[in-house]
C-alpha atoms as an extended CHARMM CRD file, in Angstrom:
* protein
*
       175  EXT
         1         1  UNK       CA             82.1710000000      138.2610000000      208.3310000000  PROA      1               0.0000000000
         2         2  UNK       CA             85.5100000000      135.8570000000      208.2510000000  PROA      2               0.0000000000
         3         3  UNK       CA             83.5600000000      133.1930000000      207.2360000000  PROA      3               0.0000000000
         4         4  UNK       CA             82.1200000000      135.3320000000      203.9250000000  PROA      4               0.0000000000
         5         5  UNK       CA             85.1650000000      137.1540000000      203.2720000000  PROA      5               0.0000000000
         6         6  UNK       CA             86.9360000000      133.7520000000      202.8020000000  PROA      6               0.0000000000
         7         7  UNK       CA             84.2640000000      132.3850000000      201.0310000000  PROA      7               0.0000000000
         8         8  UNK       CA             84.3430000000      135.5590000000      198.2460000000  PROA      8               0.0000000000
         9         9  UNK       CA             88.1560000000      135.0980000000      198.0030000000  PROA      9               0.0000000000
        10        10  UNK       CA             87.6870000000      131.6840000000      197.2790000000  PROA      10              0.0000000000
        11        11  UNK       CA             85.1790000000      132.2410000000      194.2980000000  PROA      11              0.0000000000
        12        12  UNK       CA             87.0230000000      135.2200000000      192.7310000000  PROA      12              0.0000000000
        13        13  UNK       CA             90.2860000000      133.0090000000      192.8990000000  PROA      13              0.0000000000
        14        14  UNK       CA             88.3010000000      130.3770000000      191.7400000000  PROA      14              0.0000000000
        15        15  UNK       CA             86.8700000000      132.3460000000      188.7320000000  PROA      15              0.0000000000
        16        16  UNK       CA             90.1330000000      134.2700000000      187.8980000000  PROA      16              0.0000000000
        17        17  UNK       CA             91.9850000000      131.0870000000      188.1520000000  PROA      17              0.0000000000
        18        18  UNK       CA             88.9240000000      130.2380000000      185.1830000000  PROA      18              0.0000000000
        19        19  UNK       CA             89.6620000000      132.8430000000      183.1850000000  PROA      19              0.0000000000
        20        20  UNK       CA             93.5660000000      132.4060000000      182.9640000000  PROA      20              0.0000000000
        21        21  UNK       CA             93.0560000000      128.7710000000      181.6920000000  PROA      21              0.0000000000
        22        22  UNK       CA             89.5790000000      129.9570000000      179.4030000000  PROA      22              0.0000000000
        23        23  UNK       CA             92.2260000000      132.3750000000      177.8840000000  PROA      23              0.0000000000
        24        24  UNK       CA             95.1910000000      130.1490000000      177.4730000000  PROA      24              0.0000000000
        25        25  UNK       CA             93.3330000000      127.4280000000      175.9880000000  PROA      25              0.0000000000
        26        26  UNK       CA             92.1780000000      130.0320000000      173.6350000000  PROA      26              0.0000000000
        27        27  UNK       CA             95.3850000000      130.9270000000      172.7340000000  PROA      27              0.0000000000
        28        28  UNK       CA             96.8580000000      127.5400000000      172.5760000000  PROA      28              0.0000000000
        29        29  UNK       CA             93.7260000000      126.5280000000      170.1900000000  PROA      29              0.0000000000
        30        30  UNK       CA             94.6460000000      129.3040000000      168.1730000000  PROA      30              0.0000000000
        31        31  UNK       CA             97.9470000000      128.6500000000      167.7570000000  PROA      31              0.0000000000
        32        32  UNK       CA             97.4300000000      124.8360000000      167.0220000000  PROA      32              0.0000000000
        33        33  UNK       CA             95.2770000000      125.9850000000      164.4670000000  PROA      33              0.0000000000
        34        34  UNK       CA             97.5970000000      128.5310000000      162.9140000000  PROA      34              0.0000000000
        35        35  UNK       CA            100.0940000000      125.3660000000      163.1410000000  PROA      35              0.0000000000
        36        36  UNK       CA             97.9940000000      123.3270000000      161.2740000000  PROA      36              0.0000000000
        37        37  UNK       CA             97.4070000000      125.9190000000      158.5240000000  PROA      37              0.0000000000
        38        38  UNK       CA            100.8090000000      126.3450000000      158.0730000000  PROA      38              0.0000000000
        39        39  UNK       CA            101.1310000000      122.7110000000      157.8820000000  PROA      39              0.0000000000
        40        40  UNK       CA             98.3030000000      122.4420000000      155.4990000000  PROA      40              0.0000000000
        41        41  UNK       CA             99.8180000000      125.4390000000      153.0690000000  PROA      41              0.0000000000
        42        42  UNK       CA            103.4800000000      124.2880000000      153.0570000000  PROA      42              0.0000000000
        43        43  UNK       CA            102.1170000000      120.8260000000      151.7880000000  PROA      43              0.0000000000
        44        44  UNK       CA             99.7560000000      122.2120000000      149.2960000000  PROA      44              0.0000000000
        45        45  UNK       CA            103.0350000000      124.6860000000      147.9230000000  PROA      45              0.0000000000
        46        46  UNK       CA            105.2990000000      121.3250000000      148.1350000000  PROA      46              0.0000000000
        47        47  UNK       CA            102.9100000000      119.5700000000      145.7750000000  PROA      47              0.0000000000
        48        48  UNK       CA            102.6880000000      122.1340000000      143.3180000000  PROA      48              0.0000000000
        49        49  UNK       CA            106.6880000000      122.4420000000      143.0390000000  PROA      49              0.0000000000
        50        50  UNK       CA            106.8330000000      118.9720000000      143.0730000000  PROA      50              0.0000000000
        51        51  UNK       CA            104.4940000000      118.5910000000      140.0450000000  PROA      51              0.0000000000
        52        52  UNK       CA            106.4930000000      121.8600000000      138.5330000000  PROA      52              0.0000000000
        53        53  UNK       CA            109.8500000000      120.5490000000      139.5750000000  PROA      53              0.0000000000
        54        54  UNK       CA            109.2090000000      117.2720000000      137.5660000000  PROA      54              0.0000000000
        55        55  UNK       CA            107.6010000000      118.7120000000      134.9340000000  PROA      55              0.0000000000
        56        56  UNK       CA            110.8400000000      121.0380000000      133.9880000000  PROA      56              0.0000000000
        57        57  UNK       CA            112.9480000000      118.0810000000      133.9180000000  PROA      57              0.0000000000
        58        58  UNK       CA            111.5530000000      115.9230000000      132.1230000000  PROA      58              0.0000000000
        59        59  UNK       CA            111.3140000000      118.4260000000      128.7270000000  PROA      59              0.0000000000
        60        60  UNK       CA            114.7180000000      119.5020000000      129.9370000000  PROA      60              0.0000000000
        61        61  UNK       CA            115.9320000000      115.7330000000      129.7130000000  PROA      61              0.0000000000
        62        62  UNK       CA            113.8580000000      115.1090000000      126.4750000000  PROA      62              0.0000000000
        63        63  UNK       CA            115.3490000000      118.3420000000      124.9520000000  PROA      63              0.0000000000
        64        64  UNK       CA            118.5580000000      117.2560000000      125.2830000000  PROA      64              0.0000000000
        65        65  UNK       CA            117.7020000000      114.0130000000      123.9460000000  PROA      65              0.0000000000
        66        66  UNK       CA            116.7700000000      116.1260000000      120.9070000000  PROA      66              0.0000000000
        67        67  UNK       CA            119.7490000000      117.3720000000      121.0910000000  PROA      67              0.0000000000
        68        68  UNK       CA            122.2780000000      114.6350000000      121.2620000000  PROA      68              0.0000000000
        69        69  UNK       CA            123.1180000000      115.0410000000      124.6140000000  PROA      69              0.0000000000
        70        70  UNK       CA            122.7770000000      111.7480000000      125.2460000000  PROA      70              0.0000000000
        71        71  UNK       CA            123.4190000000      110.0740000000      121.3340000000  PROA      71              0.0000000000
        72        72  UNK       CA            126.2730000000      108.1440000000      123.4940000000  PROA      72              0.0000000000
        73        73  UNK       CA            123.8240000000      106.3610000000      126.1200000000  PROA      73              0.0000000000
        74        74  UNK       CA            122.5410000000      102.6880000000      125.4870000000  PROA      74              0.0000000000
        75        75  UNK       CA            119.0980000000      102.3840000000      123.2510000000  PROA      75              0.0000000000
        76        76  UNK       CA            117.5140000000      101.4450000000      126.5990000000  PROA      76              0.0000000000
        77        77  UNK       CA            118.4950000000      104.4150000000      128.3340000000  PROA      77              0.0000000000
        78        78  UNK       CA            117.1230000000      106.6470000000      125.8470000000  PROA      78              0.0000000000
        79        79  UNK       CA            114.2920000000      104.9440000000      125.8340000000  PROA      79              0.0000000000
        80        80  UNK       CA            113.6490000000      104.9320000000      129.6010000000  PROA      80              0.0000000000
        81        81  UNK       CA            113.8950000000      108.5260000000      129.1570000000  PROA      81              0.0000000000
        82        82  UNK       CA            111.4400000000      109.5100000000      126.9620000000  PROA      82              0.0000000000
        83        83  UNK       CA            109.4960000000      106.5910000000      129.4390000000  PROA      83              0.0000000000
        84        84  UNK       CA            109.9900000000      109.2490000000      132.2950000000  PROA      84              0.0000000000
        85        85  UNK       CA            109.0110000000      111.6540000000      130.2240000000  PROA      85              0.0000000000
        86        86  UNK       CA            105.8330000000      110.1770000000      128.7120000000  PROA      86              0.0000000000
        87        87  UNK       CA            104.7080000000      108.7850000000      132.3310000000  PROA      87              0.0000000000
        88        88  UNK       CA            105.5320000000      112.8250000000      133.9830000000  PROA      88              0.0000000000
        89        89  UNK       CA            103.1590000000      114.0580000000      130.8610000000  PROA      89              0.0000000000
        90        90  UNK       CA            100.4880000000      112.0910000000      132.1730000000  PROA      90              0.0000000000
        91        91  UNK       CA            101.1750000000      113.0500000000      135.3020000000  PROA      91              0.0000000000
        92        92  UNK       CA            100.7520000000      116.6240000000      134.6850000000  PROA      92              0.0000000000
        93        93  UNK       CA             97.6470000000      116.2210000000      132.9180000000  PROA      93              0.0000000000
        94        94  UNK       CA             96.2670000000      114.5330000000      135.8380000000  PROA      94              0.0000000000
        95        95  UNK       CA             97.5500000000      116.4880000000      138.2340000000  PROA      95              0.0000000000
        96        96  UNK       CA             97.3910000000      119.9770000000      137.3160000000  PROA      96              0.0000000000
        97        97  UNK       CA             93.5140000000      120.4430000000      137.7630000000  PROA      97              0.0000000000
        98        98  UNK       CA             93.9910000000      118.8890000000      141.7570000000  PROA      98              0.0000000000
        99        99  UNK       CA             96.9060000000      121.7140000000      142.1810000000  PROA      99              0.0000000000
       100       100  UNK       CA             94.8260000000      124.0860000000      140.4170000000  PROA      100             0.0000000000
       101       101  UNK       CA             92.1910000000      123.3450000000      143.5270000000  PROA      101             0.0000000000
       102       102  UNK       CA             94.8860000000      123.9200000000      145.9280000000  PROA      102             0.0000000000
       103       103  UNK       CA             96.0110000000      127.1710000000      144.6090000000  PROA      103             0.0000000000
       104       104  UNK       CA             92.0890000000      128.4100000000      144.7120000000  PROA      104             0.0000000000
       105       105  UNK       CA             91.6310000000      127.0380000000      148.4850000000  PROA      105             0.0000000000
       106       106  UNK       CA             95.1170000000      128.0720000000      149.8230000000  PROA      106             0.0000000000
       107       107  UNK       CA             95.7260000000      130.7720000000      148.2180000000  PROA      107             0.0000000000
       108       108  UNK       CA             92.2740000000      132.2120000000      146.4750000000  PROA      108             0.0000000000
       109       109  UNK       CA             94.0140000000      135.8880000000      146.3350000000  PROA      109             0.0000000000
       110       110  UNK       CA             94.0470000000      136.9430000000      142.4590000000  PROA      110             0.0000000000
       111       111  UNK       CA             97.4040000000      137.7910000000      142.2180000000  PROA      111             0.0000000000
       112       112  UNK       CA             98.7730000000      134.1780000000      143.3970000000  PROA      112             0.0000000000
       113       113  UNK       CA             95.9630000000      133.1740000000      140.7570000000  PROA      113             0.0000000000
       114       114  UNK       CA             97.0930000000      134.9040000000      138.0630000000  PROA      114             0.0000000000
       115       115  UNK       CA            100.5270000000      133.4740000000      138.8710000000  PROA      115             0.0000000000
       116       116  UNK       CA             99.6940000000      130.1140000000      138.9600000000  PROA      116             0.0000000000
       117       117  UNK       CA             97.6270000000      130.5760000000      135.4620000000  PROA      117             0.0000000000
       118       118  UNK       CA            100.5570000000      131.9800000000      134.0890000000  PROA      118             0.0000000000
       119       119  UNK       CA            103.0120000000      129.3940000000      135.2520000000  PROA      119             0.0000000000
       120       120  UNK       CA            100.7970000000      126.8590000000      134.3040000000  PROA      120             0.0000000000
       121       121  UNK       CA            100.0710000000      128.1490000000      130.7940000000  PROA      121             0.0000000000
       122       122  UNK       CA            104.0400000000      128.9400000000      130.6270000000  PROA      122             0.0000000000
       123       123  UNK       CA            104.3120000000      124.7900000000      131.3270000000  PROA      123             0.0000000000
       124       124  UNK       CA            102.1450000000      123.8260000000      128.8590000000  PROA      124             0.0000000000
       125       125  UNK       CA            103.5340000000      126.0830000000      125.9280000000  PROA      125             0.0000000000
       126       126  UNK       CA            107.3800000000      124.6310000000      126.8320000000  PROA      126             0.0000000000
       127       127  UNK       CA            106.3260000000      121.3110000000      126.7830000000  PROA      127             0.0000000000
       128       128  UNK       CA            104.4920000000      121.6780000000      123.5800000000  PROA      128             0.0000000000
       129       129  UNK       CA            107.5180000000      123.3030000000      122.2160000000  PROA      129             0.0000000000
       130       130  UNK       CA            109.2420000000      120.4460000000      123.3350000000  PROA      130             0.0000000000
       131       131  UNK       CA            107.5450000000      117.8650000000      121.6260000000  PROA      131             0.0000000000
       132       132  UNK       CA            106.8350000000      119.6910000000      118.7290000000  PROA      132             0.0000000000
       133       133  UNK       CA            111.5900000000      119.8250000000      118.5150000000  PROA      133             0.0000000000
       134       134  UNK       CA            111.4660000000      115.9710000000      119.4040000000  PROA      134             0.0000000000
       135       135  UNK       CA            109.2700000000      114.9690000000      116.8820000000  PROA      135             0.0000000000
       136       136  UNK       CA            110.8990000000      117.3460000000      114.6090000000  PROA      136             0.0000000000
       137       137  UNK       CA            114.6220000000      116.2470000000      115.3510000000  PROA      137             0.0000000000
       138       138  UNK       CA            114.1680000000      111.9660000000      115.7970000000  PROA      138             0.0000000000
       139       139  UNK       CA            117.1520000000      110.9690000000      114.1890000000  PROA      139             0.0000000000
       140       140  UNK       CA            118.8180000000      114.1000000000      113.6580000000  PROA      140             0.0000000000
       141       141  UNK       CA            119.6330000000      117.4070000000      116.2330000000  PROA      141             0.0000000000
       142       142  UNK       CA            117.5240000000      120.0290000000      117.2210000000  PROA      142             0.0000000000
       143       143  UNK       CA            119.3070000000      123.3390000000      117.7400000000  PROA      143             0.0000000000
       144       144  UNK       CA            120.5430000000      123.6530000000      120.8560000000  PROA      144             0.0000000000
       145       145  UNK       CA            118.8250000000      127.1000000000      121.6750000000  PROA      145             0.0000000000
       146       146  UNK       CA            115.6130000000      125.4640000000      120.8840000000  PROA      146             0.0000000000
       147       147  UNK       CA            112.4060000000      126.5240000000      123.0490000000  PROA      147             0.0000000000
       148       148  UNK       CA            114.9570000000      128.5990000000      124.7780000000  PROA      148             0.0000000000
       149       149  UNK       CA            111.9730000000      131.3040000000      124.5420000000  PROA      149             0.0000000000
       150       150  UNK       CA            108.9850000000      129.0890000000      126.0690000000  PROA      150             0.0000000000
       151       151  UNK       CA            111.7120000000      128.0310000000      128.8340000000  PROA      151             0.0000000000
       152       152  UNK       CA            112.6750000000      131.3670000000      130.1360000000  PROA      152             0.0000000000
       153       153  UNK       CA            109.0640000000      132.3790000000      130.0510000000  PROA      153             0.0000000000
       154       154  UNK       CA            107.9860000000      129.3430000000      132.2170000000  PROA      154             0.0000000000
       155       155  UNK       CA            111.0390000000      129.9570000000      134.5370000000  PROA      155             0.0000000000
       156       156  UNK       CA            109.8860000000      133.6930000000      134.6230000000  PROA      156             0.0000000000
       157       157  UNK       CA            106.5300000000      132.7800000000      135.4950000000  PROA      157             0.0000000000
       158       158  UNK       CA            107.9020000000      130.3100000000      138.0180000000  PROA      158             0.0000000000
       159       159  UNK       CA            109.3060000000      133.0410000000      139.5910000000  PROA      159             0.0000000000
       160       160  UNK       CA            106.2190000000      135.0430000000      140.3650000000  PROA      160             0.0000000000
       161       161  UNK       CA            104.3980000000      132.1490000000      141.3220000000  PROA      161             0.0000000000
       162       162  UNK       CA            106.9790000000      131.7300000000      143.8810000000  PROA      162             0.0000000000
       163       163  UNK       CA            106.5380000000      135.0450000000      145.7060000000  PROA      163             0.0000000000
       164       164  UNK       CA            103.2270000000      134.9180000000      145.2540000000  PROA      164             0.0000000000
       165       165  UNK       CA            103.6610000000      131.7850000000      147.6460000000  PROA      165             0.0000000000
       166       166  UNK       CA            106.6860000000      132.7030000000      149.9940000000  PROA      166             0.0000000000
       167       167  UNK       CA            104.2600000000      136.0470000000      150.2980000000  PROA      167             0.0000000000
       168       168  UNK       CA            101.0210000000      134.0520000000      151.2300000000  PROA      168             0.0000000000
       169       169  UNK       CA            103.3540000000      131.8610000000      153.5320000000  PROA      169             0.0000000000
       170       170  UNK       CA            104.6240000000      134.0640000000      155.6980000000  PROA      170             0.0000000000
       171       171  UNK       CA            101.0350000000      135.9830000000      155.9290000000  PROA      171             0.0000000000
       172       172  UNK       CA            100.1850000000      132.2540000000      157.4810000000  PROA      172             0.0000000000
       173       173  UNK       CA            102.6650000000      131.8470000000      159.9020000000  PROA      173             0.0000000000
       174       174  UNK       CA            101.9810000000      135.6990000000      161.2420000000  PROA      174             0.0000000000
       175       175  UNK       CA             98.2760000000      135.0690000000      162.7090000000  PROA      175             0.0000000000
């Protein structure tokens, strides 16, 4: 009986000691992958701001060269930016169907859809007002509340998008 007694504490410790480390690596597989979403999400948010981000400034910098904020720089300098601003144009036509893919397989919700779609259509109005001034204005200045409209709506619209991704986020992180 000492002999089989033994030999059944030796299997149940055996399998118990089995189904500790089963469960941990579980949980440490889940966790990694929770990591790695978060990872994965943060990224896909960073390029869309980054795109954004860009985007903002370089209308914001070519409105105020419509403006004569900068009728005091060197030729060249003006130049280089409405270079910037030319090269981050074709950026964003480039890049905003690849971030549009990110916001459907991140963040596929409706809500941070609609956001995005509204952002995105807020972008595109601004910057078309702000060609439409700098064309408009070459060699003269554009007022300086100019697409002061199509700016507040894209930073409105900014806005939402935001939430709709600090929201999404933190839903991530909380597996």
């Amino acid at each position: 009986m000492t002999g089989s007694t033994a030999l059944i504490a030796v299997v149940v410790t055996s399998l118990a000691s089995y189904l500790i480390q089963l469960r941990t690596k579980s949980r440490d597989f889940t966790l990694a992958q929770v990591q790695e979403r978060s990872l994965q999400t943060r990224d896909a948010i960073m390029s869309i701001y980054d795109l954004l981000a860009r985007m903002l400034k370089a209308k914001e910098e070519q409105l105020k060269l419509a403006q004569g904020y900068y009728d005091d720089f060197p030729r060249d300098q003006q130049q280089a930016i409405v270079n910037e601003s030319n090269g981050t144009d074709q950026r964003w036509r480039h890049d905003k169907e690849s971030s549009e893919m990110l916001v459907y397989l991140y963040f596929g919700d409706s809500g941070t859809v609609a956001a995005w779609s509204a952002t995105k259509d807020a972008m595109q109005n601004y910057s078309q007002c702000v060609e439409r001034i700098y064309r408009k204005y070459q060699g003269s200045r554009a007022p300086e509340r100019a697409c002061d409209a199509e700016s507040g709506a894209t930073m409105k619209a900014l806005g939402s998008l935001r939430a709709h991704f600090v929201e999404r986020y933190q839903g991530v992180l909380a597996p």
